[in-house]
C-alpha positions in Angstrom: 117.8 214.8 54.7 115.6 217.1 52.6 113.5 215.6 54.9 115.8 216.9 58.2 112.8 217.9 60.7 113.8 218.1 63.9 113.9 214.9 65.6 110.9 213.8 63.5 112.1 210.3 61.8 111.2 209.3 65.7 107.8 209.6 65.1 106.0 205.7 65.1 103.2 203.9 64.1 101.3 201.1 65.2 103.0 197.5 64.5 99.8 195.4 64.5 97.6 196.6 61.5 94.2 195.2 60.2 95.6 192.5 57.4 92.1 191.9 55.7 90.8 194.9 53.5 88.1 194.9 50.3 88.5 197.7 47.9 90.4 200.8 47.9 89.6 203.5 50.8 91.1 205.8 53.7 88.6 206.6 57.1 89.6 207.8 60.0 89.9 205.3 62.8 88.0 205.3 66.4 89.8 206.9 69.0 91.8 203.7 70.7 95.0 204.9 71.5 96.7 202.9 69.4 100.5 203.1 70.5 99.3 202.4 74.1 100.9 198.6 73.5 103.4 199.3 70.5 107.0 197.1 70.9 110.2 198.8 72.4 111.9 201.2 69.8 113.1 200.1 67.3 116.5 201.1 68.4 116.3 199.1 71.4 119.3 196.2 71.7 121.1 197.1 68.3 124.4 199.4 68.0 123.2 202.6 66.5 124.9 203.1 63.5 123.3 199.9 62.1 120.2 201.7 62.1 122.0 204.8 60.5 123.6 203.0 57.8 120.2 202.5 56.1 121.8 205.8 54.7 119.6 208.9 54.6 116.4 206.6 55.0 116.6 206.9 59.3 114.8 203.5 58.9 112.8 203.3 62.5 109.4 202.2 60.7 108.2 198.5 60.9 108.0 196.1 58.2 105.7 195.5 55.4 102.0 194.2 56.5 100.3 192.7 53.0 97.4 190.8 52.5 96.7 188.4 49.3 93.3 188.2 48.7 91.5 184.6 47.3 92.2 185.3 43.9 92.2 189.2 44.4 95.1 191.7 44.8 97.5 192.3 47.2 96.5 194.6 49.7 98.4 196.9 52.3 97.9 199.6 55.3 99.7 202.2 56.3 98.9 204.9 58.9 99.0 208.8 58.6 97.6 211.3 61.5 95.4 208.5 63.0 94.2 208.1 59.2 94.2 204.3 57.6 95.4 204.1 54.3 94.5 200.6 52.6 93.7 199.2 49.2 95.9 197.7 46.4 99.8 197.7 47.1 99.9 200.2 43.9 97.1 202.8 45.6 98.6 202.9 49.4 102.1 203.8 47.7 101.5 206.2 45.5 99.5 208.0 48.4 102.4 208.0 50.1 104.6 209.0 47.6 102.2 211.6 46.8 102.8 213.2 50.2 106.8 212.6 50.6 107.0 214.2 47.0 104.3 217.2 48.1 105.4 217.9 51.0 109.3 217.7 50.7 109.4 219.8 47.0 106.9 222.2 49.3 109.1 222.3 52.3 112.4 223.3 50.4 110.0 225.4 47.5 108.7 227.7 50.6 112.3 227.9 52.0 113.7 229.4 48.9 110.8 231.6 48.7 111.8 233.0 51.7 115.4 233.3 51.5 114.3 235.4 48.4 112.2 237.8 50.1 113.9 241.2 50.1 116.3 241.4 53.2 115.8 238.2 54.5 119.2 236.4 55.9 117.9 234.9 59.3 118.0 231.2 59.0 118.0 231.0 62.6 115.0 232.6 63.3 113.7 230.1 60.8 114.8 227.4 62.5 113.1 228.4 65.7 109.7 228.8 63.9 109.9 225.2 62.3 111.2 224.0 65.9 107.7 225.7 67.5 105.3 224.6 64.5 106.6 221.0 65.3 106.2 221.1 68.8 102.6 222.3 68.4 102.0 219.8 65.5 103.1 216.6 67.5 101.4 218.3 70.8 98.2 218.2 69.0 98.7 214.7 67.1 99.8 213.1 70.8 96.7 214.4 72.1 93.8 212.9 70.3 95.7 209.8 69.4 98.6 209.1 72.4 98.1 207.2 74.9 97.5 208.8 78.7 101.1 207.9 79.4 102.3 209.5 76.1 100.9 212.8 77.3 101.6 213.1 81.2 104.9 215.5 80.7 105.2 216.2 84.6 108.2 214.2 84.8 110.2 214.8 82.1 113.7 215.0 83.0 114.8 217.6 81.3 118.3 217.2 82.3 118.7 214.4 80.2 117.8 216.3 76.9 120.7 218.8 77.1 123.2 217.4 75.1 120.6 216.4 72.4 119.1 219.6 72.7 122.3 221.4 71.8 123.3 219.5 68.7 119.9 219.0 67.7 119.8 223.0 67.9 123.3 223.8 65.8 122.3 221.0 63.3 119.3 222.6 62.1 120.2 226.4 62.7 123.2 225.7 60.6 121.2 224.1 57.6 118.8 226.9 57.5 121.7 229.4 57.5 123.9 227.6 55.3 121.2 228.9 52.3 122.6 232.5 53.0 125.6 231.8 51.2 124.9 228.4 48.8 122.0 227.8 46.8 119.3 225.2 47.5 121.1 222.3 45.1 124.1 222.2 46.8 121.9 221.8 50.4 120.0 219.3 49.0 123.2 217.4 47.8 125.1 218.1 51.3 122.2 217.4 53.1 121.8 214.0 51.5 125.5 212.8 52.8 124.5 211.8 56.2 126.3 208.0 55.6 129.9 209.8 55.7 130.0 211.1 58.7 128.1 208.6 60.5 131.0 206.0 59.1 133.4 207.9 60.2 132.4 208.5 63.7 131.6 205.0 63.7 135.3 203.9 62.3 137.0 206.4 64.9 134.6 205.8 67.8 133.8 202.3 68.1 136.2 201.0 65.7 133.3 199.4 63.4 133.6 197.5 60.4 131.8 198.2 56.8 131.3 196.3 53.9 132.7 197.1 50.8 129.2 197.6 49.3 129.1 200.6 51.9 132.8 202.3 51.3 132.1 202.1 47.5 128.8 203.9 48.6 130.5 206.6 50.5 132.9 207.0 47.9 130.7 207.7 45.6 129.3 210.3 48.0 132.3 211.9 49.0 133.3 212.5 44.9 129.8 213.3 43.8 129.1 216.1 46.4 132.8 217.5 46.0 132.2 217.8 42.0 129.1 219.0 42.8 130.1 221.7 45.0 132.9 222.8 42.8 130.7 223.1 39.8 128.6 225.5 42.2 131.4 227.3 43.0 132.1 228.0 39.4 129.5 229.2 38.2 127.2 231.0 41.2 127.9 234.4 41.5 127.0 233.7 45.5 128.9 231.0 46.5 130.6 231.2 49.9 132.6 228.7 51.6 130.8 229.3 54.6 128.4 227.4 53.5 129.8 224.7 53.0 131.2 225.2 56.3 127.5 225.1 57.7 126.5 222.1 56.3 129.3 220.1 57.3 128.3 220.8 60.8 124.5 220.1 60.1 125.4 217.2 58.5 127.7 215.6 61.2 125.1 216.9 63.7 122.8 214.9 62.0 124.9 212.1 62.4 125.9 212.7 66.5 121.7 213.0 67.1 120.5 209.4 65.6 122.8 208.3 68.6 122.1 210.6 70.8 118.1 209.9 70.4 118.6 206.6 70.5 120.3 206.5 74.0 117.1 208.7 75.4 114.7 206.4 74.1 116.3 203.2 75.8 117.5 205.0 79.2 113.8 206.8 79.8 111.9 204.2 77.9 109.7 207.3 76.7 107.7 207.1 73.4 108.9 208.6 69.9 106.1 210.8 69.9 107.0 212.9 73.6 110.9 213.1 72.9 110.0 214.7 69.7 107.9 217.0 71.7 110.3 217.5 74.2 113.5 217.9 72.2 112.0 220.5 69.6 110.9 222.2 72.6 113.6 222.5 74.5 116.0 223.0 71.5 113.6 225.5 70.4 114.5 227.5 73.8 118.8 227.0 73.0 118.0 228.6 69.4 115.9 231.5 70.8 118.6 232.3 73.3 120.9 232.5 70.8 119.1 234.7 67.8 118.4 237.0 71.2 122.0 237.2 71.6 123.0 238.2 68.6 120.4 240.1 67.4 118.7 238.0 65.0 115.6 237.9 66.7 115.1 241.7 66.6 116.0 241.7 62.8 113.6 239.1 62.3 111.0 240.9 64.1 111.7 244.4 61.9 111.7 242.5 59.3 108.2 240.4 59.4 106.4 243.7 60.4 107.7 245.2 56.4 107.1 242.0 55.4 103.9 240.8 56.9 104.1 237.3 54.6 106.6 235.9 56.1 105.1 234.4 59.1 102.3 232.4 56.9 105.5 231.1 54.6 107.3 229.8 57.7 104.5 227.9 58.7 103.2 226.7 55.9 107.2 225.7 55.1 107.1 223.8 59.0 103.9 222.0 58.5 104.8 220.9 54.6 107.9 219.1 56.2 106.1 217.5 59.4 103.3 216.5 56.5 106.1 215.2 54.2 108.0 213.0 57.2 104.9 211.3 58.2 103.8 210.0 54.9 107.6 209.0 54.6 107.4 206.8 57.8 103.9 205.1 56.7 106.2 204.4 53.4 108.5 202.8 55.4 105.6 200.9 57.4 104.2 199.4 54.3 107.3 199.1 51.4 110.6 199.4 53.6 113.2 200.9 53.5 114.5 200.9 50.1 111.4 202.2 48.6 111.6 205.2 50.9 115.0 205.8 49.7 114.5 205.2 46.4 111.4 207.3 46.4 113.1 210.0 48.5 116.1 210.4 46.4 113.7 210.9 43.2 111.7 213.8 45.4 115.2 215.3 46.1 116.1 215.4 42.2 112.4 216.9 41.7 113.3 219.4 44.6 116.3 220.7 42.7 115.0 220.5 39.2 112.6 222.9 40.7 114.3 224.8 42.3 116.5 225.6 38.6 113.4 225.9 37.1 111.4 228.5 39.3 114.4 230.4 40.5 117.1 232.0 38.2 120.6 230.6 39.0 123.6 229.9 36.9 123.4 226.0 35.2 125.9 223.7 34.3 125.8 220.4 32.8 128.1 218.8 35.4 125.5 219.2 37.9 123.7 216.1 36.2 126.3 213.2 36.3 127.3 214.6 40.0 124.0 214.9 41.6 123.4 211.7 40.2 126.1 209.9 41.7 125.3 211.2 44.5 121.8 209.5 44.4 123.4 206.2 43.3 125.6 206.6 46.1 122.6 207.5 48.5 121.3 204.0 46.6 123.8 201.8 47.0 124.4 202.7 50.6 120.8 201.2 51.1 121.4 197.8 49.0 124.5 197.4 50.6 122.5 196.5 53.7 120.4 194.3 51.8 122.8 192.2 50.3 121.7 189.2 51.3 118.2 190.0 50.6 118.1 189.1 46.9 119.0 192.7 46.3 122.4 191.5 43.3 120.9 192.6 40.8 119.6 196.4 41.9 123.6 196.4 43.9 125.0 195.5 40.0 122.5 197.9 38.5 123.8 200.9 41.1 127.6 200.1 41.0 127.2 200.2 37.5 125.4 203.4 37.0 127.9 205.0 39.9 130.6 204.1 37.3 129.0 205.8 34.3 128.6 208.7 36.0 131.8 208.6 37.7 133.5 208.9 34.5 131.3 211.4 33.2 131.9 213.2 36.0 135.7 213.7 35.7 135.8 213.8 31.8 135.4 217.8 32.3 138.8 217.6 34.3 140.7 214.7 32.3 140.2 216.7 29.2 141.5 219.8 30.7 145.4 218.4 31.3 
C-alpha cells in the first residue's frame, strides 16, 4: 500500500530471537550474520494468494516471540537495521508504530511536496529515483549484516527477473504518475485495494474459493473506493480519469508481483534481501529506458537544475518509505498481522487527514463514511482470515461498522431520488 516500495514487504528478519530480556532498551547487535540460517520463505509450499489475502498487510514476517517474566511483564523483540528492539510489549510497539506512522505520513507528505513544486509532472522519473535509493539502501543493509552468500551477486540469473521486472516497473511508475491527475486521498484509498484484484485473478486463474467474511470484505472495498472516487470527482477541480486509470494498473500490478516474487524465491532459493536488490535494480534499468524514450528524463533533468531541491526531496521521500517498511515488518515479527493492519490503516487515515490539512484541496463530508469503509473493509479482509482465531468479536465489531458506514455512505444518493 501507502506502504508500496518496490519489492520491499520481501525484506526478513531473523526467526530465532533472544526470549529473556530485563528492562526496556535498543543496542545494536554484534556482527553475526544473522539470516545466514533463517527457514525457507515464508512463501515456500503455500498457494500464493493465501499469503495475499492477509489484505494489504503482505504478511511474510514471522510470528510473535514474547517472554513472561516471574512476576514481571511481558516482554518482546523485534529487529530493525541490525538494531534489537526489546522491553515491555507496550514499548517495542509503539516504537514500531512510531516508525510505520513516521515514515509512511513522511513518504506520501514529501511526495505531495513534490508534485507541488512548480512544473513538476514526472512521476516516472520519481519512480526511478526511489527504485535507485532502494537498491543502495538494501545494498548497504546486506552488507554489514547478510550473510557471504547473501552478497555473492555473480550468478544472478538475470533472465529470470524479466517478467517481475516489468510489472514491478509499470506498477510503481503508474502510482507515482497517477498523482498528476488525482490527489493524494484518492491514491491512498486506491492504493489500499490490493484484496480485489488479487481475488479476482485468483477466482479467474485458479478457480479459488473465498469465504464470505472475505467477499463481504471486498465489497465493502469495491463501494467505498467508488464513492470515494466520485466524491473526488465532484468536487476537485483536477480530477482526471486517467488516474484512476493508473492506479487500477498499479494496483493489479501489485497484485500479479506478490506471485511473481514468490515463484523467484522458491525456483532460485535466493534470500528476500538480494531479490529486492536485484529486482529494484533491474526494474530501475526498464523505467530509465522508458523516461529516455519519451523524454521524461530530460525534463526531469531541466527541471532539477531550476529547482535544485528536488533531488534532496526524492531521497529523503525514498528512504522515509524503506524506513517506514522495515519498522512495519519488525511489527509484524512481534504483534502479527492484524496489528500491522490495523496500525497501517490508522497511518493511512493520518496520511490523508494530512494531506487536507497542509495542502488546499476541495473537502466534502462524504469522504469520511467512504474512506472509512474502505478501512473496515481493509479490516475485515484481515479477520476474515482469522476467523477461527478467536477473532468474533473484532469480525462482529467490523461488519457492523461496514454497515453504518455503508448506509451513511449512500444516504447522499437515496435522498437525491
Amino acid at each position: 500500500g501507502s506502504l508500496s516500495a518496490p519489492s520491499a514487504l520481501f525484506l526478513s528478519y531473523p526467526s530465532q530471537l533472544p526470549q529473556h530480556h530485563e528492562g526496556t532498551s535498543i543496542h545494536l547487535r554484534p556482527h553475526t550474520s544473522p539470516r545466514h540460517n533463517n527457514p525457507p520463505p515464508d512463501g515456500a509450499g503455500r498457494e500464493a494468494d493465501e499469503r495475499i489475502g492477509e489484505a494489504e498487510a503482505g504478511v511474510m514476517g514471522q510470528r510473535e516471540k514474547t517472554h513472561e517474566d516471574a512476576g514481571g511483564p511481558q516482554h518482546t523483540t523485534s529487529r530493525v537495521f541490525g538494531i534489537d528492539i526489546k522491553g515491555p510489549r507496550w514499548f517495542v510497539f509503539l516504537v514500531c508504530c512510531a516508525g510505520v506512522f513516521g515514515g509512511g505520513i513522511a513518504h506520501d507528505f514529501i511526495q505531495e511536496s513534490v508534485y507541488r513544486t512548480p512544473g513538476y509532472d514526472f512521476g516516472w522519473f520519481m519512480t526511478l529515483c526511489e527504485m535507485l535509493v532502494f537498491v543502495v539502501v538494501a545494498r548497504v543493509e546486506l552488507h554489514f549484516l547478510g550473510s557471504p552468500d547473501e552478497n555473492n551477486f555473480k550468478h544472478v540469473p538475470w533472465k529470470q527477473y524479466t517478467m517481475l521486472t516489468v510489472v514491478l516497473a509499470a506498477t510503481q511508475g503508474c502510482g507515482s504518475a497517477a498523482l498528476s491527475y488525482v490527489n493524494m486521498p484518492v491514491k491512498v484509498v486506491m492504493k489500499s485495494c490490493k484484496l480485489i484484484p488479487t481475488m479476482a485473478l485468483g477466482v479467474a486463474i485458479i478457480r479459488r474459493g473465498y469465504s464470505q467474511l472475505e467477499y463481504a470484505a471486498a465489497v465493502m472495498l469495491c463501494i467505498g473506493t467508488a464513492l470515494f472516487v466520485l466524491a473526488d470527482a465532484k468536487v476537485s477541480p483536477n480530477f482526471n480519469p486517467i488516474g484512476i486509470l493508473l492506479l487500477g494498473i498499479a494496483v493489479t500490478g501489485d497484485a500479479l508481483t506478490v506471485n511473481m516474487q514468490e515463484k523467484i524465491l522458491n525456483l532460485l532459493k535466493c534470500s528476500k534481501e538480494q531479490m529486492l536488490v536485484v529486482s529494484n535494480l533491474m526494474a530501475a534499468g526498464w523505467v530509465f529506458v522508458y523516461i529516455l524514450a519519451v523524454g521524461e528524463l530530460s525534463r526531469a533533468t531541466a527541471h532539477i537544475a531550476t529547482h535544485p531541491s528536488v533531488p534532496l526531496l526524492l531521497a529523503l521521500q525514498s528512504v522515509s518509505q524503506y524506513l517506514s517498511v522495515s519498522f512495519y515488518l519488525a511489527l509484524i515479527q512481534g504483534f502479527g498481522g492484524v496489528a500491522a493492519v490495523c496500525v497501517t490503516s490508522c497511518r493511512k487515515v493520518a496520511t490523508i487527514v494530512l494531506s487536507f490539512a497542509a495542502f488546499s484541496k476541495p473537502f466534502t463530508v462524504r469522504y469520511v463514511p467512504t474512506g472509512g469503509l474502505v478501512v473496515a473493509g481493509i479490516v475485515l479482509s484481515v479477520l476474515a482470515k482469522k476467523s477461527k482465531d478467536g477473532y468474533s468479536q473484532s469480525i462482529s465489531a467490523a461488519l457492523g461498522l461496514g454497515g453504518v458506514l455503508l448506509l451513511w455512505s449512500l444516504t447522499p444518493y437515496a435522498m437525491r431520488q
